[in-house]
C-alpha positions in Angstrom: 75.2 63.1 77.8 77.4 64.4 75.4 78.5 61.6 73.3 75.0 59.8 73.1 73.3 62.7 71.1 75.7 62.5 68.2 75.8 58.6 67.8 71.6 59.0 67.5 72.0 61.6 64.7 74.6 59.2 63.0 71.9 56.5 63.2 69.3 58.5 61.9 71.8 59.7 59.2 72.5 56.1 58.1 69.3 55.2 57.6 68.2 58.2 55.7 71.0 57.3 53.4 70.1 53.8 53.0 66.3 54.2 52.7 67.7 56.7 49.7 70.2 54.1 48.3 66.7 51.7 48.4 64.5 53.8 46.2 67.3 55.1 44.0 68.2 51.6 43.2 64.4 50.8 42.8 63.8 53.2 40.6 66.8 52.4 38.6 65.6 48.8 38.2 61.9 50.5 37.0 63.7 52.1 34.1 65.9 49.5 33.6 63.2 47.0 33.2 60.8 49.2 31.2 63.5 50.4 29.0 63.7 46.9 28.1 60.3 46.2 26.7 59.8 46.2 23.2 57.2 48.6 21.7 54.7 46.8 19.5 51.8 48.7 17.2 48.7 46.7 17.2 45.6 47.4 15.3 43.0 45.0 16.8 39.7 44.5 14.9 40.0 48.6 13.6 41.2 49.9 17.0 45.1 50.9 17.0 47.1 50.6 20.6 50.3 50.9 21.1 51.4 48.4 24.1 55.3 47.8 25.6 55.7 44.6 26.8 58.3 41.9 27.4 56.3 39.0 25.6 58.8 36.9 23.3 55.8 36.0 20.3 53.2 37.3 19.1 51.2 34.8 21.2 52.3 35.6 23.7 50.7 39.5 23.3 47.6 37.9 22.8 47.5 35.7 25.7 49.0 38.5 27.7 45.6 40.5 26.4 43.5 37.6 27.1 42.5 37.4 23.2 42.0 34.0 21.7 43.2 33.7 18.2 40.9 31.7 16.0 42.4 29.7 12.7 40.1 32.0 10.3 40.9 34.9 11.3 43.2 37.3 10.1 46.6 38.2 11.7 49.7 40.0 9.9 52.4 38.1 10.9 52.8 34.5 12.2 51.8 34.2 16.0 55.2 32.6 16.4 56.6 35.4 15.3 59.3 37.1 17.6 58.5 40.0 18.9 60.8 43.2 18.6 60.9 46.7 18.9 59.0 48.7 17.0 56.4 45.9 15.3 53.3 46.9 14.0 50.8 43.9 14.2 46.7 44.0 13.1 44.6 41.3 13.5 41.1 40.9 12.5 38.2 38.1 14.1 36.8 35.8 11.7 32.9 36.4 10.9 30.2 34.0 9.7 28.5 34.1 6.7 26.0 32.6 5.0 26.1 32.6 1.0 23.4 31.0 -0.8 24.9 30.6 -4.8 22.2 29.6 -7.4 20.5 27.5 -4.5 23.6 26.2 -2.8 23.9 27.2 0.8 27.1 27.4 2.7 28.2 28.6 6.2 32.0 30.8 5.8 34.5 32.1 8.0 36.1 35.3 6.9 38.1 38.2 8.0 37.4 39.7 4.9 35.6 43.5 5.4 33.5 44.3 2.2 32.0 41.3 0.4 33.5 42.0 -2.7 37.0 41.1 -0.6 35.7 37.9 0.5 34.3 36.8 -3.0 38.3 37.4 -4.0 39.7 35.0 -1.0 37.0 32.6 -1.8 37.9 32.8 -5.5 34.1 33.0 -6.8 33.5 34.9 -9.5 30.7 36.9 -10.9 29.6 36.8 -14.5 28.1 40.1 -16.1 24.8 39.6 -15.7 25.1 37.9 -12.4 22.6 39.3 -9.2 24.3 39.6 -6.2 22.5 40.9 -2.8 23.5 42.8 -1.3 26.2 44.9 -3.3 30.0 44.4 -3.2 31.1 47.3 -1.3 28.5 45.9 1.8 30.6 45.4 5.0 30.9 42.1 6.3 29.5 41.5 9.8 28.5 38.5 11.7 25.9 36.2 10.3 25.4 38.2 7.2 23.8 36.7 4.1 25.1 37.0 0.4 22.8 36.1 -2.7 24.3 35.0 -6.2 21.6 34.5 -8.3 22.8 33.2 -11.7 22.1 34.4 -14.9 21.0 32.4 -17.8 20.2 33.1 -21.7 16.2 33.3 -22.1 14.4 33.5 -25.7 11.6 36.2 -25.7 9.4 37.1 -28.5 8.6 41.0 -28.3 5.8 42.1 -31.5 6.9 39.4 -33.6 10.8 40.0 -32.9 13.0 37.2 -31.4 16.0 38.4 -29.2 18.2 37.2 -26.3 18.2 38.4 -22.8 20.1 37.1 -19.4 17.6 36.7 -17.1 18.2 36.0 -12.8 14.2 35.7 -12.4 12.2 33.1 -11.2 8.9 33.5 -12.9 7.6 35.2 -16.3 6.1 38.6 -14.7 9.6 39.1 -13.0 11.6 38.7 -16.3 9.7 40.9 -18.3 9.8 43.7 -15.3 14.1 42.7 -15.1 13.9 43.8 -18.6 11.8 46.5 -18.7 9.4 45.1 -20.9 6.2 47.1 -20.3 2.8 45.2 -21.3 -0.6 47.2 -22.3 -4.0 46.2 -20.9 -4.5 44.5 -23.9 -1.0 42.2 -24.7 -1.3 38.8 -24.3 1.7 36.8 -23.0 2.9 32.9 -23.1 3.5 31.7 -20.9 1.7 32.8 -18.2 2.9 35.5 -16.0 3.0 33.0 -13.0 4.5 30.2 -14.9 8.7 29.2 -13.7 11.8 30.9 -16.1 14.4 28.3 -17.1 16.9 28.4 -20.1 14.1 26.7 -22.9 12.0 28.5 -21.6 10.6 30.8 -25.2 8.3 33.9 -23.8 6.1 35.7 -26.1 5.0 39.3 -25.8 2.0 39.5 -28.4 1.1 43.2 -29.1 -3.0 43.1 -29.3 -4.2 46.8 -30.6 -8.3 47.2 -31.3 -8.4 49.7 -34.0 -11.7 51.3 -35.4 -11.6 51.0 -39.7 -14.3 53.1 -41.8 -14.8 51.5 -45.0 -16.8 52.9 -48.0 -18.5 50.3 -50.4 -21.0 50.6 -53.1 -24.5 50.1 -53.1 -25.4 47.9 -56.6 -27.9 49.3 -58.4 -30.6 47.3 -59.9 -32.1 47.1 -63.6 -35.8 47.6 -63.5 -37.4 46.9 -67.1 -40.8 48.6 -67.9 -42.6 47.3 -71.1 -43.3 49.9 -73.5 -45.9 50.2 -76.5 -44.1 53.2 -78.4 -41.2 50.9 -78.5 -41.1 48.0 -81.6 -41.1 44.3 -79.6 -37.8 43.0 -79.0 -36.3 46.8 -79.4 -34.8 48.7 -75.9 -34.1 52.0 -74.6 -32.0 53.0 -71.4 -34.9 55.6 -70.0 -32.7 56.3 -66.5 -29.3 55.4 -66.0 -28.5 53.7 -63.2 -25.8 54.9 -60.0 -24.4 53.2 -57.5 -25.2 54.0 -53.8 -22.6 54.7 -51.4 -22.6 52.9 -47.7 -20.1 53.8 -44.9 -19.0 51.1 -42.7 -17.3 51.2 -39.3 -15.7 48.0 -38.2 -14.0 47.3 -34.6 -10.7 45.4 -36.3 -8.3 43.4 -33.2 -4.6 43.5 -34.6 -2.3 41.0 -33.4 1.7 42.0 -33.7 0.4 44.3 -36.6 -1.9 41.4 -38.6 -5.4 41.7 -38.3 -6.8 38.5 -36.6 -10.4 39.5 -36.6 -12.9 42.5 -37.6 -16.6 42.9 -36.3 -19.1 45.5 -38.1 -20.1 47.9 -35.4 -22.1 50.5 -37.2 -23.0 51.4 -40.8 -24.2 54.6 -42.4 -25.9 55.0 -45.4 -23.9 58.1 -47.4 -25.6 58.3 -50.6 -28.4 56.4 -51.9 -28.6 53.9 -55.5 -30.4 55.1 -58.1 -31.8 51.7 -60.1 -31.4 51.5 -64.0 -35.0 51.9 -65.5 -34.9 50.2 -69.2 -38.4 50.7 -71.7 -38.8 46.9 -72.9 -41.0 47.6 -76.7 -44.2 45.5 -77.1 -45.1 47.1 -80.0 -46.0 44.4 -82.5 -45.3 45.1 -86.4 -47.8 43.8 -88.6 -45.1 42.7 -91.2 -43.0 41.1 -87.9 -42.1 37.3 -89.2 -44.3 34.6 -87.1 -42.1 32.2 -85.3 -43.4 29.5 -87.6 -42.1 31.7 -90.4 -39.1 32.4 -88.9 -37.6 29.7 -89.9 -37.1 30.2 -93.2 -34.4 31.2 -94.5 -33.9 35.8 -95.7 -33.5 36.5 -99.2 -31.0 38.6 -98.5 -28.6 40.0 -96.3 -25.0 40.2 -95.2 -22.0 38.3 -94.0 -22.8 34.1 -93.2 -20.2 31.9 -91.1 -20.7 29.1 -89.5 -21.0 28.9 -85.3 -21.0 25.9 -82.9 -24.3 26.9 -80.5 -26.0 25.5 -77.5 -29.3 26.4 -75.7 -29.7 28.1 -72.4 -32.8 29.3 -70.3 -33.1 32.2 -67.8 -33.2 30.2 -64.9 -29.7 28.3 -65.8 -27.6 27.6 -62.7 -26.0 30.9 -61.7 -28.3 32.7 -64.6 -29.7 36.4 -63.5 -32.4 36.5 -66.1 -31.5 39.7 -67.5 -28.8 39.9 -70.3 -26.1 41.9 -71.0 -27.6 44.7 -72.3 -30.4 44.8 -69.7 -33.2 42.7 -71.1 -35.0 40.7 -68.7 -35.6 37.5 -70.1 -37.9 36.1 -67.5 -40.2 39.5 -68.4 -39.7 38.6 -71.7 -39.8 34.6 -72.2 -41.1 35.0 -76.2 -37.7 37.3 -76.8 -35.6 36.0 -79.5 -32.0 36.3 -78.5 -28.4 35.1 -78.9 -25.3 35.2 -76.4 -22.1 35.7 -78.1 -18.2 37.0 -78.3 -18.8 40.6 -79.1 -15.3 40.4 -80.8 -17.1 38.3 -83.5 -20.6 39.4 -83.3 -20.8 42.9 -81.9 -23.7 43.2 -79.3 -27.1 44.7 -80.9 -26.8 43.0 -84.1 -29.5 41.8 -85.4 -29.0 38.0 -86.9 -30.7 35.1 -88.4 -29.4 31.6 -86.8 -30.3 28.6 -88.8 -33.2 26.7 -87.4 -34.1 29.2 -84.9 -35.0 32.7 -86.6 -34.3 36.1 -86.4 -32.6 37.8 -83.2 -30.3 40.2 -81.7 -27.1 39.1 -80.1 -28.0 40.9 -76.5 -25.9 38.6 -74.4 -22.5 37.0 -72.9 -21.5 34.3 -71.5 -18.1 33.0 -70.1 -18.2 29.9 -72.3 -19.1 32.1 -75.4 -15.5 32.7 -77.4 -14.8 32.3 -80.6 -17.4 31.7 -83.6 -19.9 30.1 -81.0 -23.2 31.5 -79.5 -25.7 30.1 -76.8 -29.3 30.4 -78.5 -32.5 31.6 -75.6 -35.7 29.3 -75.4 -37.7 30.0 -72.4 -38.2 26.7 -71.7 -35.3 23.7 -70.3 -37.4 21.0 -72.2 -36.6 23.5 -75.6 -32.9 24.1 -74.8 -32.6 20.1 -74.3 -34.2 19.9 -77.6 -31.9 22.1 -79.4 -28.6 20.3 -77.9 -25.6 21.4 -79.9 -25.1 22.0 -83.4 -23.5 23.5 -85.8 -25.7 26.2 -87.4 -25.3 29.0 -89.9 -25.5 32.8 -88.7 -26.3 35.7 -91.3 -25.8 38.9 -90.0 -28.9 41.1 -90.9 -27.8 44.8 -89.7 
């Protein structure tokens, strides 16, 4: 009995000692194996881990992590790459896009992360006055959509003035708001606000302004002739002189880029009122006053004589008023003996005898009279046809 107790402790000693030898060497083989893996840095899709492993590429890693490595998208190194200690790695998926550009749609790949990033790899630039939607600095994500909307040089008339502007829109009410052109109730605009923008296409902003314009005209006065006994026949006197009225009027007036295009009379005031010119016509008859038979002949006496080219007008003549220069109104006063003429040669007032046709005062004017010529009164067209033209003598009386 003995001897068998210390061969069982011996036994159980034994294989203490190798159970202990068995994990020692395990363990040894743990930290032998896991003090070979290489330590790799990966930043996957924005997330950083940190991973040991005994993968020989960069492939490898991925498959090891089950991630499947599209063509678009974005890795830092090669996925042959060898893998060693200490290598940092990032890899970003591939997202679809969708970017229309002036019309043209097309479907992209990209591991770009703004837009403005992806507009760089792509190589597609923007011009200055370019629209892009939405703004560079947008995040890419998965089925997002970019706008370019190219600009192009558009001709617009503003209140008469031609300029330049890039324009992105698609119709005429879009441009002018791009612009910041403002239009009042009344502005017309060509073409219409609905109508397609294109490069010829010329836009016109007219300015219409309805403005209110007072305006103060004269009244005319008129000459009223009253026959007078006191008075000698043929003689005048001025008994009231005449003034002209005064008329406000108020017009509606539509302006057009600054021109007036049309004016309507909306109201009119009467300010001051005319005053006619009342002239005393004498009808006094002179017993020694020469008959018209008598008349004729020739004065004994008197002043200056010249000789005159005349003709013979009535008081109804084409564009005739009937009353004279000096206010005698001839169809009043159809028997009056009187003379039109260039007061520069024959001052108006003076009395005359005309050869042929008697004594009478030069009381008249004409646009034809100029010069050493007068136009000789007959109240009757068949009389002034029978005169004609002639060439007459003239003796100035007083």
């Amino acid at each position: 009995m003995k001897n068998q107790v210390p061969k069982s402790l011996s036994k159980k000693k034994l294989a203490i000692l190798s159970a202990s030898l068995l994990v020692f060497i395990s363990v040894l083989g743990y930290f032998l194996y896991e003090g070979t893996k290489n330590t790799v840095a990966l930043t996957l899709d924005g997330q950083e881990k940190v991973i040991k492993t005994h993968a020989d590429t960069i492939q490898d890693i991925f498959d090891d992590l089950e991630i499947s490595l599209g063509k678009e998208d974005y890795l830092s190194v090669a996925a042959d790459t060898k893998v060693k200690d200490d290598l940092k790695v990032e890899w970003k998926p591939a997202k679809q896009v969708q970017l229309v550009d002036d019309k043209s749609k097309k479907t992209y790949w990209t591991a770009s992360d703004t837009i403005e990033e992806f507009l760089d790899e792509q190589e597609i630039v923007l011009k200055e006055h370019d629209k892009l939607t939405p703004d560079l600095n947008t995040e890419i994500k998965d089925d997002l959509e970019i706008d370019i909307q190219r600009a192009f040089p558009v001709k617009v008339v503003v209140g008469g003035k031609e300029q330049e502007e890039w324009s992105t829109s698609t119709t005429v009410a879009d441009f002018l708001s791009q612009q910041g052109i403002e239009l009042e109730s009344l502005d017309r605009v060509e073409p219409a606000l609905t109508e397609t923008v294109s490069s010829k296409t010329l836009i016109k902003v007219i300015r219409v302004e309805k403005v209110t314009d007072v305006v103060e005209e004269p009244i005319k006065f008129a000459t009223v002739t009253k026959n007078d006994q006191s008075l000698e026949k043929g003689k005048q006197k001025v008994v009231t002189n005449g003034q002209e009225g005064l008329m406000e009027k108020k017009y509606e007036v539509i302006l057009e880029d600054g021109k007036e295009v049309s004016r309507e009379l909306v109201n009119e005031t009467k300010v001051k009122d005319k005053q006619d010119k009342v002239v005393a016509m004498g009808t006094k008859v002179i017993a020694t006053q020469v008959s018209r038979s008598a008349s004729a002949a020739a004065p004994s006496s008197g002043g200056k004589e010249f000789y005159v080219n005349s003709t013979a007008y009535t008081a109804n003549c084409n564009g005739c008023s009937g009353v004279t220069a000096t206010g005698v109104n001839l169809k009043s006063n159809p028997n009056a003996k009187v003379i039109a003429v260039d007061p520069s040669v024959i001052p108006l007032g003076t009395k005359v005898y005309v050869e042929g046709y008697g004594y009478a005062t030069a009381s008249d004017t004409g646009g034809a009279i100029r010069g050493n010529k007068i136009d000789v009164f007959f109240p009757s067209k068949s009389q002034a046809y029978q005169w004609g033209t002639k060439r007459v003598k003239v003796k100035i009386v007083k």
